[in-house]
C-alpha positions, 0 to 999 in steps of 0.5 A: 472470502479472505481471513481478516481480522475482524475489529477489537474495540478493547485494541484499537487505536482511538485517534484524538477527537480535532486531529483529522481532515474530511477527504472524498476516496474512491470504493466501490460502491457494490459488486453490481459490475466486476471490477476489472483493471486495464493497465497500459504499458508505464508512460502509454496511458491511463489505466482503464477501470470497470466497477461500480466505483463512487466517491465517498467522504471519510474523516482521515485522522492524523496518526502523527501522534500515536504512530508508536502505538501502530502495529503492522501486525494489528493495523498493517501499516507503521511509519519509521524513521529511515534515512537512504543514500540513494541520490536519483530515485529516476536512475533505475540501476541505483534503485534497483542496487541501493535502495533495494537492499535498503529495503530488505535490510529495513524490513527485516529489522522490522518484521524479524524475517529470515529472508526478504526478497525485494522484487519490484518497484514504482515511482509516481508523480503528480507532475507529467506522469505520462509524458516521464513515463511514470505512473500517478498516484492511485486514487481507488481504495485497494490492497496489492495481494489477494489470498490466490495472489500472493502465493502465486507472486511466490511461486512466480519469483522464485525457484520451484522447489524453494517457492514449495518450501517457503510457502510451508511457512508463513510469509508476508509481502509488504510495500515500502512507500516513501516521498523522493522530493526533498521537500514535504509532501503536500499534494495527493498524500496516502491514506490507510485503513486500520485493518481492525476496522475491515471486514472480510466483505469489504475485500472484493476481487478485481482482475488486474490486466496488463498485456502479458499477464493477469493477476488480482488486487482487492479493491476496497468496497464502502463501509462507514466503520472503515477507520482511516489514517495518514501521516501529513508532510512525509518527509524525505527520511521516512517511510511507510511500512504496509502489510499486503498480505501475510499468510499467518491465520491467528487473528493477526492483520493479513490485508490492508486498505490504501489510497491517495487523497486530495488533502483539504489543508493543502496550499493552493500551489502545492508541490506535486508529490513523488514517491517511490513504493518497493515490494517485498517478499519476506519469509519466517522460519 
């Protein structure tokens, strides 16, 4: 069972009382199937789910006026200002040039890392995922990393005997997730779980298959004292920052909950939502 921190009623952020939208988001319901993930090349279909899964309704507060007292080491997530240069973020050599290193220089300044590797990214659309060879937005509650997965991710990315060395010490993956439209998200924003309100059961292991490998996720399993959070009408110049998995046992957030919603408040002719996430591997002396 993984190491999460478990809630804090003197530390926890305490969302005003009106601020909030009432939103369904997908959680399991129990563990009476294992949950599975099939996932078909980028832009080859969608992917195919075994699980107990069920729509649950949650209050969803606006973090907008406390994002200051957001911490990714108590919550696992933050919202930063940060501008980018990065002109076409569907031009695959750009991202992987410009925007990577925009993100190991952000994520350094915000976790104080020695070293961060950026290693993958994923754009989603609402608008002709399959046909533009993207991918949607995720509508299940999960985190990307689990306690087996995120060391193995290390060991896969890196040289052997530096994977052995860095995994001595303590290391986090983040993802960097951002809006890429020039206008205001206002369809299918993202949805997070403050990591003081999950309890270690709430973490359940789902096999992730794609056609050349098999990794893990946890998948988020129903619990009503799940606290959740987003940040409406991202725009361009800012960013989410989430903690994935941190190796760090001291009581300290190592896992988060996520997902997109159908936001009530939104117009009827909504723009549909592009966005780009980045993963990360940052390492501490």
């Amino acid at each position: 069972m993984p190491d999460v921190r478990t809630a804090s009623p003197a530390s926890h952020v305490r969302p005003p009382v009106a601020a909030w939208v009432e939103a369904p988001v997908q959680y399991l319901a129990d563990l009476s199937i294992k949950p599975v993930t099939y996932n078909p090349p980028p832009g080859t279909g969608l992917a195919r789910r075994e699980g107990n899964y069920r729509d649950f309704v949650v209050k969803i507060h606006d973090a907008r006026p406390f994002a200051h007292e957001l911490s990714l080491d108590r919550q696992a997530f933050v919202l930063v200002k940060h501008e980018t240069a990065v002109r076409d973020f569907l031009d695959e050599d750009e991202v992987r040039t410009r925007y990577h290193a925009e993100v190991e220089a952000l994520i350094k300044r915000e976790t104080g890392a020695s070293k961060v590797v950026v290693f993958d990214h994923t754009v989603r659309t609402a608008d002709r995922a399959l046909e533009r060879g993207l991918r949607t937005p995720v509508r299940s509650v999960h985190n990307d990393y689990t306690e087996k997965s995120g060391p193995q991710r290390v060991r896969d990315l890196l040289p052997a005997d530096e994977a052995e060395a860095r995994l001595n010490k303590r290391f986090a993956e983040y993802n960097v997730w951002r809006n890429i439209d020039h206008a205001p998200i206002e369809m299918s924003p993202l949805g997070f779980v403050d990591s003081e309100s999950i309890a270690p059961r709430d973490l359940a292991i789902c096999d992730l298959v794609y056609v050349d490998r098999t990794g893990e996720i946890y998948q988020g399993v129903y619990n009503a004292d799940h606290r959740w959070h987003y940040f409406p009408a991202m725009t361009r110049d800012e960013a989410i920052l989430i903690k994935c998995y941190d190796s760090l046992k001291d009581g300290r957030a190592r896992f988060s909950l996520h997902s997109a919603f159908d936001d009530p408040t939104s117009p009827a002719n909504a723009r549909p939502r592009q966005s780009i996430e980045a993963r990360a591997f940052a390492f501490f002396d």
